[in-house]
Gaussian input, Z-matrix of N, CA and C with variables (Angstrom, degrees):
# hf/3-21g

backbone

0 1
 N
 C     1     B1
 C     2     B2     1     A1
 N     3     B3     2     A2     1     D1
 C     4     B4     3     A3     2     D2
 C     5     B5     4     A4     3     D3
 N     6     B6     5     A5     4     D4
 C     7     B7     6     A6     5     D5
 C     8     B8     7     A7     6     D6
 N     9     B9     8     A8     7     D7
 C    10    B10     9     A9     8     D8
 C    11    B11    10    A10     9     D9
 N    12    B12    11    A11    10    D10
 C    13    B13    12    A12    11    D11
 C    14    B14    13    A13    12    D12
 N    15    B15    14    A14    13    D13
 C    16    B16    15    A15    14    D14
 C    17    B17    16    A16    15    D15
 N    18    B18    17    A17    16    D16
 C    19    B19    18    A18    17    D17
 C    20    B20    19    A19    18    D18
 N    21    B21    20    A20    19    D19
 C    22    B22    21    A21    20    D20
 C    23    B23    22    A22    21    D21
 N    24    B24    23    A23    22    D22
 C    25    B25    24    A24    23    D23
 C    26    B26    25    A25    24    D24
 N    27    B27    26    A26    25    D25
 C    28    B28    27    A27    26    D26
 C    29    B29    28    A28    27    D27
 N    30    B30    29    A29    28    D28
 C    31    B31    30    A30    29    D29
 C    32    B32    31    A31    30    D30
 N    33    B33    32    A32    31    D31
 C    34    B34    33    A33    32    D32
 C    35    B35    34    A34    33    D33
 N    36    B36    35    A35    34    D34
 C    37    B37    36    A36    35    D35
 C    38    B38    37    A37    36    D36
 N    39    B39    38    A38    37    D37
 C    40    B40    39    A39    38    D38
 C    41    B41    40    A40    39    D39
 N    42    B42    41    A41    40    D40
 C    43    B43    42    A42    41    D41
 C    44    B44    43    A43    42    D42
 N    45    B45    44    A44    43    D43
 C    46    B46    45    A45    44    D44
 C    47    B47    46    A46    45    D45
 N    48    B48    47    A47    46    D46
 C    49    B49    48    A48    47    D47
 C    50    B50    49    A49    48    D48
 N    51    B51    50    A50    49    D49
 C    52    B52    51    A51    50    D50
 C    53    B53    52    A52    51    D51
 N    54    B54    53    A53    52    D52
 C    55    B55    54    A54    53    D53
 C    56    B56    55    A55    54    D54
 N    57    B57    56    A56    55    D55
 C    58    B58    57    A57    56    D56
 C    59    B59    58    A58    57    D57
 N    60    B60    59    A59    58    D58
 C    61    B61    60    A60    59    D59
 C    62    B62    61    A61    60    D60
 N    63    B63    62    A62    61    D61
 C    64    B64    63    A63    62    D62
 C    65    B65    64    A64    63    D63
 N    66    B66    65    A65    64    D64
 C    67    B67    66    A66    65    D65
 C    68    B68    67    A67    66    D66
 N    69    B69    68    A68    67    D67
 C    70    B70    69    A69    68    D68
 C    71    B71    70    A70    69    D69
 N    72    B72    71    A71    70    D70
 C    73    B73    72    A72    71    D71
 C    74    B74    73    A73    72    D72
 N    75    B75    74    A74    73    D73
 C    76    B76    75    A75    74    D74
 C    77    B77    76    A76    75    D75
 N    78    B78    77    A77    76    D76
 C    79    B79    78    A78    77    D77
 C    80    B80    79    A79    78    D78
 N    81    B81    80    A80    79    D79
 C    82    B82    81    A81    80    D80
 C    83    B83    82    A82    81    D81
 N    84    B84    83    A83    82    D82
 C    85    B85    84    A84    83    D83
 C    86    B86    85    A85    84    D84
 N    87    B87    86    A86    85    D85
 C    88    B88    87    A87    86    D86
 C    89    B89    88    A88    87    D87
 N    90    B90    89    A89    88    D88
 C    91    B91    90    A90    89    D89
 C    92    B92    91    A91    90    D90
 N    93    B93    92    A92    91    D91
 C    94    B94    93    A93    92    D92
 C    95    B95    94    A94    93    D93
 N    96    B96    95    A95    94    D94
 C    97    B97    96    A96    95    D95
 C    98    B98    97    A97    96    D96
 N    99    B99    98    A98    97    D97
 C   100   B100    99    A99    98    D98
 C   101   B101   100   A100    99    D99
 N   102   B102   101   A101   100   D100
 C   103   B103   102   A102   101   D101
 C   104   B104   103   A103   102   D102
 N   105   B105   104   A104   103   D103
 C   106   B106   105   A105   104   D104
 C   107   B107   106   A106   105   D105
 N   108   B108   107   A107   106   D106
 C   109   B109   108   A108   107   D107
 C   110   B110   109   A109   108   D108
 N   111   B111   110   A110   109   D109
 C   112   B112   111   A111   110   D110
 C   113   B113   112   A112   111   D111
 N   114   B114   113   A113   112   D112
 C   115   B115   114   A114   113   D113
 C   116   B116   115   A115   114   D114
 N   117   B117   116   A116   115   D115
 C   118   B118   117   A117   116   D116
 C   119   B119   118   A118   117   D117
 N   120   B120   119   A119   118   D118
 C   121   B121   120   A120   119   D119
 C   122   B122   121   A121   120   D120
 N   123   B123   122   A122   121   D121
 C   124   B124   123   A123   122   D122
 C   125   B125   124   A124   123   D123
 N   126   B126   125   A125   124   D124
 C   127   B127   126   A126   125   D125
 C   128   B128   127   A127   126   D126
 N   129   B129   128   A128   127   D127
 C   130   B130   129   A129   128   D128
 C   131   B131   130   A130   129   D129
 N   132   B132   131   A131   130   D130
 C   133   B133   132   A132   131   D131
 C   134   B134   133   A133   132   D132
 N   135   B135   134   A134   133   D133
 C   136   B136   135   A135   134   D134
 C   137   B137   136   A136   135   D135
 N   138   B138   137   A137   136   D136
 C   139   B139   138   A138   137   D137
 C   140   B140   139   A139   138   D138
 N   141   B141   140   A140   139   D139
 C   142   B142   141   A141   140   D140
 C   143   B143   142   A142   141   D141
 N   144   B144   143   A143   142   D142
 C   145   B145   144   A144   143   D143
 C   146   B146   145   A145   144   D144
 N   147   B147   146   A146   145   D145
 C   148   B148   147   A147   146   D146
 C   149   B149   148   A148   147   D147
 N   150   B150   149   A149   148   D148
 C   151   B151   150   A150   149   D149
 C   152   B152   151   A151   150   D150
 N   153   B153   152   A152   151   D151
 C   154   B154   153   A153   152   D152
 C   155   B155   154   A154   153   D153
 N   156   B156   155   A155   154   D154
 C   157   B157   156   A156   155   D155
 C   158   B158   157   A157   156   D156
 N   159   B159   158   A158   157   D157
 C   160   B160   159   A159   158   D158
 C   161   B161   160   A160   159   D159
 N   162   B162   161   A161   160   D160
 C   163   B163   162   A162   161   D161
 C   164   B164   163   A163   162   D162
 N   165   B165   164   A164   163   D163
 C   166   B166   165   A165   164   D164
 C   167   B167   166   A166   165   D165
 N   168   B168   167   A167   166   D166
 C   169   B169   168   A168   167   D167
 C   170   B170   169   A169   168   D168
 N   171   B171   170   A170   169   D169
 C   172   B172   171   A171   170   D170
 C   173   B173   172   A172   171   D171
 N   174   B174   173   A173   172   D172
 C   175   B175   174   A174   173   D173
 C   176   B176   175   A175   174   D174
 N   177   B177   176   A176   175   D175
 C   178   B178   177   A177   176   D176
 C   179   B179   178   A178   177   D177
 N   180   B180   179   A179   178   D178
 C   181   B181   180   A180   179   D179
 C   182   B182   181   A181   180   D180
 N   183   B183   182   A182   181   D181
 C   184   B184   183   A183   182   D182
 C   185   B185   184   A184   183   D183
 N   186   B186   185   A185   184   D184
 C   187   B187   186   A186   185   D185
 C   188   B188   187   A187   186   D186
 N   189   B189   188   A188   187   D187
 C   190   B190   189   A189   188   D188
 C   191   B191   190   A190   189   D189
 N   192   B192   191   A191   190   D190
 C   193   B193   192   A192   191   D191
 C   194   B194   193   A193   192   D192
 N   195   B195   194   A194   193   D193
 C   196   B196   195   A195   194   D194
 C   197   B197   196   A196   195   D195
 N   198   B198   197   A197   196   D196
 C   199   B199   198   A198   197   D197
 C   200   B200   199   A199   198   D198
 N   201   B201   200   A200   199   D199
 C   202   B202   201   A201   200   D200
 C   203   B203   202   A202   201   D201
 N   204   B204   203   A203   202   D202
 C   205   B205   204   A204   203   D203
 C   206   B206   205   A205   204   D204
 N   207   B207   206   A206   205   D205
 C   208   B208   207   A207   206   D206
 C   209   B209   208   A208   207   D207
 N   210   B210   209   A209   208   D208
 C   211   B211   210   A210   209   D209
 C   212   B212   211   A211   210   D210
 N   213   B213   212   A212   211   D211
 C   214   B214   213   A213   212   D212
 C   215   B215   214   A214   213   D213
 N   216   B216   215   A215   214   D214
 C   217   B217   216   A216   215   D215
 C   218   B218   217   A217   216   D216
 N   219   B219   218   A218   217   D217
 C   220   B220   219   A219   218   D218
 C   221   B221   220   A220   219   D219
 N   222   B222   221   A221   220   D220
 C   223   B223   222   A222   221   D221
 C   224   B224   223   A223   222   D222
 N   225   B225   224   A224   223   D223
 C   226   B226   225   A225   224   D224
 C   227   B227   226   A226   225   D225
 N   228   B228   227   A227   226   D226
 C   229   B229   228   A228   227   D227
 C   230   B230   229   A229   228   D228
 N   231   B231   230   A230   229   D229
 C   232   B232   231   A231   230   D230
 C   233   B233   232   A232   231   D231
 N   234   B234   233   A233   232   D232
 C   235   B235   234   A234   233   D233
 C   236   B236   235   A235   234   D234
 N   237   B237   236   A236   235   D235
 C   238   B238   237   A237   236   D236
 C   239   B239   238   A238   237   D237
 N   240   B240   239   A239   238   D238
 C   241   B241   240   A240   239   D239
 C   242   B242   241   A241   240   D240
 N   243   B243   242   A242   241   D241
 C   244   B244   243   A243   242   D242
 C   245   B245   244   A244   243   D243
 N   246   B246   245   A245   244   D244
 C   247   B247   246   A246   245   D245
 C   248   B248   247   A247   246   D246
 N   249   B249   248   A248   247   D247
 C   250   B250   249   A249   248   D248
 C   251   B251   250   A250   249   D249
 N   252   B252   251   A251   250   D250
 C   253   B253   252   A252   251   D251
 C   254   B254   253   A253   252   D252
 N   255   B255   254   A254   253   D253
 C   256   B256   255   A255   254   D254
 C   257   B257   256   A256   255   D255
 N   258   B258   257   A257   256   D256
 C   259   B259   258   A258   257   D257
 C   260   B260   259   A259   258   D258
 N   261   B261   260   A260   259   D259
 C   262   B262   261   A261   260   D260
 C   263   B263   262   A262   261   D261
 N   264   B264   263   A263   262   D262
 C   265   B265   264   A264   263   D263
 C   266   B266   265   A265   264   D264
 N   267   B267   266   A266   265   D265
 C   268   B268   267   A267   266   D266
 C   269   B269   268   A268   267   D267

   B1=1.4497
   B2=1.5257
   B3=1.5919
   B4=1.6303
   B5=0.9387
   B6=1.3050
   B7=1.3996
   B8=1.6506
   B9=1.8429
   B10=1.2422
   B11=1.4996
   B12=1.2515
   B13=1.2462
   B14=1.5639
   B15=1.1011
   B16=1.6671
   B17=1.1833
   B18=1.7155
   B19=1.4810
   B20=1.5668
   B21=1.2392
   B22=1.4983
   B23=1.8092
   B24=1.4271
   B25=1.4485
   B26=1.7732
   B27=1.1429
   B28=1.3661
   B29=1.7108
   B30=1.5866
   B31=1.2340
   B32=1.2637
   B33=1.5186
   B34=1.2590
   B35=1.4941
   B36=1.3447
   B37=1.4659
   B38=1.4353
   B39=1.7141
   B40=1.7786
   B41=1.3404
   B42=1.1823
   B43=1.3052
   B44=1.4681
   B45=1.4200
   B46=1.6245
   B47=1.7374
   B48=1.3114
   B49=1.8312
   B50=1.1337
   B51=1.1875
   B52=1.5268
   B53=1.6964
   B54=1.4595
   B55=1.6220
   B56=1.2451
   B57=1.3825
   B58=1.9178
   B59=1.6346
   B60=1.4856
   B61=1.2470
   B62=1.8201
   B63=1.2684
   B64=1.7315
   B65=1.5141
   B66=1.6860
   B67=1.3826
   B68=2.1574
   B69=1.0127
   B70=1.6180
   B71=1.3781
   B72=1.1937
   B73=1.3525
   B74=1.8449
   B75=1.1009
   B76=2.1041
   B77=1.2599
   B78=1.8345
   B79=1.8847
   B80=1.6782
   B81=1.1493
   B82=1.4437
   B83=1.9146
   B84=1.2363
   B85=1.2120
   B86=1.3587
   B87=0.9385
   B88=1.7693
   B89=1.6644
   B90=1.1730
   B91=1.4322
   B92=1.6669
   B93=1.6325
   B94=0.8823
   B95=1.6132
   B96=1.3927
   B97=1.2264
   B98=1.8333
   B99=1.1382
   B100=1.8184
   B101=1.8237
   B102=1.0176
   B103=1.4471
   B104=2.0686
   B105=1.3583
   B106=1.4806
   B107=1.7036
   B108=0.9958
   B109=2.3336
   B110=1.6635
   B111=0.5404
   B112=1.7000
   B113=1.6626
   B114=1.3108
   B115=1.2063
   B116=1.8656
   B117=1.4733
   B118=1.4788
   B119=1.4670
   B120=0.8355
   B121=1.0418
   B122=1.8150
   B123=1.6005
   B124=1.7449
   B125=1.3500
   B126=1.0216
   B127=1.9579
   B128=1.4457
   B129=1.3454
   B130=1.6719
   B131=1.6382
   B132=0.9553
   B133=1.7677
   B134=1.6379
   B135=1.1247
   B136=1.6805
   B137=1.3650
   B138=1.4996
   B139=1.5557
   B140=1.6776
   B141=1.1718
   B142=1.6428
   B143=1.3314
   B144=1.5561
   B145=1.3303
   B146=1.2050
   B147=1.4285
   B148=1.6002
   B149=1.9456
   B150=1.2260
   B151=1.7300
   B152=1.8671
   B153=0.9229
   B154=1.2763
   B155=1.6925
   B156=1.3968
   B157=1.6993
   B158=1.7857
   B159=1.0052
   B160=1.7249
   B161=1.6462
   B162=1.0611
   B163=1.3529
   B164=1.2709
   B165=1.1693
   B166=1.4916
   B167=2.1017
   B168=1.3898
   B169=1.5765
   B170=1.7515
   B171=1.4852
   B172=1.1630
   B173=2.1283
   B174=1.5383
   B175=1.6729
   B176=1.2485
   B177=0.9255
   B178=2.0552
   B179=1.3009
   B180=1.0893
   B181=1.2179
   B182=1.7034
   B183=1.1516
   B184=1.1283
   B185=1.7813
   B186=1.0192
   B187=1.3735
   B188=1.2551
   B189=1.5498
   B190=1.5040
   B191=1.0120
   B192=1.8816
   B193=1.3607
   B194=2.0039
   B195=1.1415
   B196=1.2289
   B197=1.4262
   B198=1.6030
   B199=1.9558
   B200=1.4486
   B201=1.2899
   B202=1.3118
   B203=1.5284
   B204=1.3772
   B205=0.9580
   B206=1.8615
   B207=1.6609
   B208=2.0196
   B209=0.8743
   B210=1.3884
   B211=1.4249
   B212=1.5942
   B213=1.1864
   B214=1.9122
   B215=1.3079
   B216=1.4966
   B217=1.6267
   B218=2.0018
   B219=1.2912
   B220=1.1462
   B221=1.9213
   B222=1.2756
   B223=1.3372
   B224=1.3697
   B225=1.3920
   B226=1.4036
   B227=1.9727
   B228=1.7366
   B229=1.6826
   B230=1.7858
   B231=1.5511
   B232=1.7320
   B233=1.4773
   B234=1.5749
   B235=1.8549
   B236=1.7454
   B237=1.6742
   B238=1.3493
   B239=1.2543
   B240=1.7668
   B241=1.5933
   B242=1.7921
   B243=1.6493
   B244=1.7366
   B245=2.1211
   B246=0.9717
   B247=1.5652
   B248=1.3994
   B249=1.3470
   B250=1.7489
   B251=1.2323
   B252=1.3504
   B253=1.3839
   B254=1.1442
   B255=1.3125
   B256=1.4647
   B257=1.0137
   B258=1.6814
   B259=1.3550
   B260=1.5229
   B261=1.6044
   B262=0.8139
   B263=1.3923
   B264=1.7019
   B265=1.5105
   B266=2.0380
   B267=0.9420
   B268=1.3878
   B269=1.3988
   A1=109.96
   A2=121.09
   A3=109.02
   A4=123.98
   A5=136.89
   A6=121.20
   A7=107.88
   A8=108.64
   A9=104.30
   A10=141.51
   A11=90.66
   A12=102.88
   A13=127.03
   A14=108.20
   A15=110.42
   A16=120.85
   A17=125.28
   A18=118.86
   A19=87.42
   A20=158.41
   A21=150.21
   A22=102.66
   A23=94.20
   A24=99.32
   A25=105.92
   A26=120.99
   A27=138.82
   A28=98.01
   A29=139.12
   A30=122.03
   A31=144.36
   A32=101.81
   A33=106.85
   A34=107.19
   A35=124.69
   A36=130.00
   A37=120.68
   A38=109.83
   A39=87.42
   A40=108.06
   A41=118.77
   A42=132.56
   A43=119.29
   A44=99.57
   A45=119.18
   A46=104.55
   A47=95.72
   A48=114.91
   A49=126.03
   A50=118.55
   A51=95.65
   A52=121.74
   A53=104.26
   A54=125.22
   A55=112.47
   A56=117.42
   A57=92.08
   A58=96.55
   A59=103.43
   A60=157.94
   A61=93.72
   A62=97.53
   A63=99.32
   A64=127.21
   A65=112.19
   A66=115.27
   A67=91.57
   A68=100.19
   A69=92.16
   A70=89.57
   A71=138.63
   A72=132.09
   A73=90.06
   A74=122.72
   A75=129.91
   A76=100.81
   A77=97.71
   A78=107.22
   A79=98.42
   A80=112.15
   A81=122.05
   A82=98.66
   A83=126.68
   A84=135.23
   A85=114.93
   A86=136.55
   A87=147.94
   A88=114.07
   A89=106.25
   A90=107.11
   A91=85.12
   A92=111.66
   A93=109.59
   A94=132.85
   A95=100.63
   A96=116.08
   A97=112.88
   A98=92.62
   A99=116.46
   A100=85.15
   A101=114.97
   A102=143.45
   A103=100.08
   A104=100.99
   A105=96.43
   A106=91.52
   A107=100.39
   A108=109.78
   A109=89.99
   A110=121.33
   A111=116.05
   A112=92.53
   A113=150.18
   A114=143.20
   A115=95.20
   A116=111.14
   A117=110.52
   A118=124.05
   A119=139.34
   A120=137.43
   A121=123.02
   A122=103.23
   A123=101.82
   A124=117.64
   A125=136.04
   A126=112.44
   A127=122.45
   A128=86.35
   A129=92.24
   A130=126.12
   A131=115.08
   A132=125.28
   A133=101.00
   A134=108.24
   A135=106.94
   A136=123.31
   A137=108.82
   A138=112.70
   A139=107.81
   A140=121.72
   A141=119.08
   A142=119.80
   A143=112.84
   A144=143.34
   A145=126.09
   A146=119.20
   A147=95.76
   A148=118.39
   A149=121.21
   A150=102.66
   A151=95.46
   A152=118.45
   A153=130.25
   A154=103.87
   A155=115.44
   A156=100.25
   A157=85.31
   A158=127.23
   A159=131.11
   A160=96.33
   A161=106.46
   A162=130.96
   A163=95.81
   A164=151.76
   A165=142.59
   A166=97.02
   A167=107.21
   A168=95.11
   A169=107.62
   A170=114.87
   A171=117.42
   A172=104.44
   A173=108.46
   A174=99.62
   A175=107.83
   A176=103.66
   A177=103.48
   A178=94.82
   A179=137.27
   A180=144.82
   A181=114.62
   A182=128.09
   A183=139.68
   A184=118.95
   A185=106.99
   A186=126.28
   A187=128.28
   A188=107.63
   A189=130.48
   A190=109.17
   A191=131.67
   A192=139.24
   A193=104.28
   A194=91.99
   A195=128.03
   A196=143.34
   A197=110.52
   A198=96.01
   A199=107.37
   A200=117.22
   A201=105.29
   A202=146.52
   A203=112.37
   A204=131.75
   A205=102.39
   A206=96.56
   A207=103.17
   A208=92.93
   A209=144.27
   A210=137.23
   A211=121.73
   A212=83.40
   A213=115.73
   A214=88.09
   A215=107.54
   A216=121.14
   A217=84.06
   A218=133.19
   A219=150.12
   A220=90.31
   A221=116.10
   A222=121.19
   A223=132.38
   A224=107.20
   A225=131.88
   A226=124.50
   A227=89.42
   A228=93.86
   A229=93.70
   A230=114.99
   A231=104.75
   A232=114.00
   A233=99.04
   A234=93.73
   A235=100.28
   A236=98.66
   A237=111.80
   A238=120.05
   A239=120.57
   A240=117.52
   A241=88.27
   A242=115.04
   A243=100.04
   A244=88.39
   A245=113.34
   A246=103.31
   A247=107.41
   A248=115.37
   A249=127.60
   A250=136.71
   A251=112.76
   A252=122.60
   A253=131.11
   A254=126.73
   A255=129.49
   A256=143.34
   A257=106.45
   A258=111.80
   A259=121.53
   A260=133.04
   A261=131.77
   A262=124.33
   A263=104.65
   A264=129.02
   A265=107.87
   A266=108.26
   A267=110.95
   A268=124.11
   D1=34.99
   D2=155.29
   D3=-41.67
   D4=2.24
   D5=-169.50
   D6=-112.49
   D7=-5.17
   D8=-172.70
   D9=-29.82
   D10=-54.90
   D11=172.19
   D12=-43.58
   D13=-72.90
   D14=177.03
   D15=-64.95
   D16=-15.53
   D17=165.59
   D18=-73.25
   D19=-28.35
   D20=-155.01
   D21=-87.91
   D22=-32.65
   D23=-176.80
   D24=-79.99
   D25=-70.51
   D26=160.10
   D27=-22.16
   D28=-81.43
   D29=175.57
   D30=-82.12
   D31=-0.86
   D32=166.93
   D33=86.71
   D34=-14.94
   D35=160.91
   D36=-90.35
   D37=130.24
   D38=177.22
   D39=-93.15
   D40=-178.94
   D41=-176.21
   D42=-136.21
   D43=114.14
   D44=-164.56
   D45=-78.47
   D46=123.32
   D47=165.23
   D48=-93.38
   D49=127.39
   D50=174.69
   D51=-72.72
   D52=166.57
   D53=-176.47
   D54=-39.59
   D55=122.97
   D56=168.38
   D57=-93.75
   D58=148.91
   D59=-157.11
   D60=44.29
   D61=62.63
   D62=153.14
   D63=-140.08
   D64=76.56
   D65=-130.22
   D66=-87.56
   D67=18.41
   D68=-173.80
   D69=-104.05
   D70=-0.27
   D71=-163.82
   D72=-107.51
   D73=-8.48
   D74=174.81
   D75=-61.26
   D76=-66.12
   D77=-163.07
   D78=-40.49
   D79=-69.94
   D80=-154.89
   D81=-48.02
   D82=-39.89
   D83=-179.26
   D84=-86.39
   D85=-17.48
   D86=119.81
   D87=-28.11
   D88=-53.44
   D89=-153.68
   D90=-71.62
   D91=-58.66
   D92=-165.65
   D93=-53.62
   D94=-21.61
   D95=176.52
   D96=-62.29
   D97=-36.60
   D98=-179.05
   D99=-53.70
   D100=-87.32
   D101=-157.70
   D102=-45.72
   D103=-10.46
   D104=-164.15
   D105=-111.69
   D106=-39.88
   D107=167.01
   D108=-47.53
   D109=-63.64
   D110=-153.24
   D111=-59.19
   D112=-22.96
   D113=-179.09
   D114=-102.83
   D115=-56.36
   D116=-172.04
   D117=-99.45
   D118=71.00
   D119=-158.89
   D120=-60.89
   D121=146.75
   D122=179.99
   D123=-5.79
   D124=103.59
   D125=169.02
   D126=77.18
   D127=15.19
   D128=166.66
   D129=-75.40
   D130=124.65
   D131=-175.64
   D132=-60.39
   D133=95.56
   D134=168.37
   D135=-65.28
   D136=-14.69
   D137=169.25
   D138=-57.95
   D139=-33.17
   D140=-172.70
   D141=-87.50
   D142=6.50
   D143=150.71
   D144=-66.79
   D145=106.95
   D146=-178.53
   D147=-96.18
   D148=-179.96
   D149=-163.99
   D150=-66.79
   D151=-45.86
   D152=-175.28
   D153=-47.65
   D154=-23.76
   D155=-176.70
   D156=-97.34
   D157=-53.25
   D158=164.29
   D159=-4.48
   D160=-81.82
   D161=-159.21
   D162=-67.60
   D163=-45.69
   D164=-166.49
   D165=-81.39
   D166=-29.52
   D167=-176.40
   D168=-84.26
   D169=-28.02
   D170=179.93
   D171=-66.27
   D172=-35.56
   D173=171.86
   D174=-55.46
   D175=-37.77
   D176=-160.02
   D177=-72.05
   D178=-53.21
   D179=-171.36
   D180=-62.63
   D181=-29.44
   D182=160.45
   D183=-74.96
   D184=-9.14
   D185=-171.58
   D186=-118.23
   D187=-8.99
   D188=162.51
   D189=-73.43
   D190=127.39
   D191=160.84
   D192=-71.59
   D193=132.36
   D194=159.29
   D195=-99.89
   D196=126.74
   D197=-169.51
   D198=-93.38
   D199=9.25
   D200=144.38
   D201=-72.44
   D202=-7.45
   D203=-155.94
   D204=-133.48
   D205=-13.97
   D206=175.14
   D207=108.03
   D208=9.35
   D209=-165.90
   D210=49.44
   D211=67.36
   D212=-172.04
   D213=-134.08
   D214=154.28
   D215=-148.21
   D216=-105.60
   D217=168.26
   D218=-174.94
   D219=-73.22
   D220=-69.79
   D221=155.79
   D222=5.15
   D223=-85.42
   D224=158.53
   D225=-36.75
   D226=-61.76
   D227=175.88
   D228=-49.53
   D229=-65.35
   D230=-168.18
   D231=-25.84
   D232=-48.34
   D233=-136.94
   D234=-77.29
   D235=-20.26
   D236=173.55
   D237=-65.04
   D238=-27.94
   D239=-168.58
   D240=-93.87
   D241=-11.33
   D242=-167.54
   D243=-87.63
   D244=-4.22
   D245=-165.63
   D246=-103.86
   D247=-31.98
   D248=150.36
   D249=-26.63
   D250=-29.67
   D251=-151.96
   D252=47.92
   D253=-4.66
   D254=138.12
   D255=-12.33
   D256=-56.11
   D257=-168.72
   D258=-73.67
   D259=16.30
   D260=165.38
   D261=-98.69
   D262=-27.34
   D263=-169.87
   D264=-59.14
   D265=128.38
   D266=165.70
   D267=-28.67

């Protein structure tokens, strides 16, 4: 992803890398990658996507339990770190 940057600049979204030398932070971005093929496949034209199917695979996907997580949904961990007071803490 050399190019991060200016696709971040260009859309206005950044785009998270993982840590270097923080190799437990891959699996999870591996896995996820697994979990995102099953809706998008290799080389799939996201133009023939509309935001509305985006958005309906990104719910599901947020809404899938995971055993990384105890089989607690991506969802859940959030609403739990926003109700913690955590989620502001360093």
């Amino acid at each position: 992803m050399a190019g991060h940057q200016a696709i971040t600049a260009e859309t206005g979204m950044p785009i998270c890398l993982c840590k270097p030398r923080s190799p437990w932070q891959r699996g999870t971005n591996e896995n996820t990658i697994r979990l995102i093929r099953q809706y998008l496949p290799k080389g799939a034209d996201l133009r023939t996507f509309s935001q509305a199917d985006l958005d309906a695979i990104a719910h599901e996907l947020h809404r899938r339990p995971r055993k990384t997580h105890g089989y607690r949904t991506p969802a859940e961990i959030y609403a739990g770190l926003l109700n913690s007071g955590d989620a502001l803490a360093p």
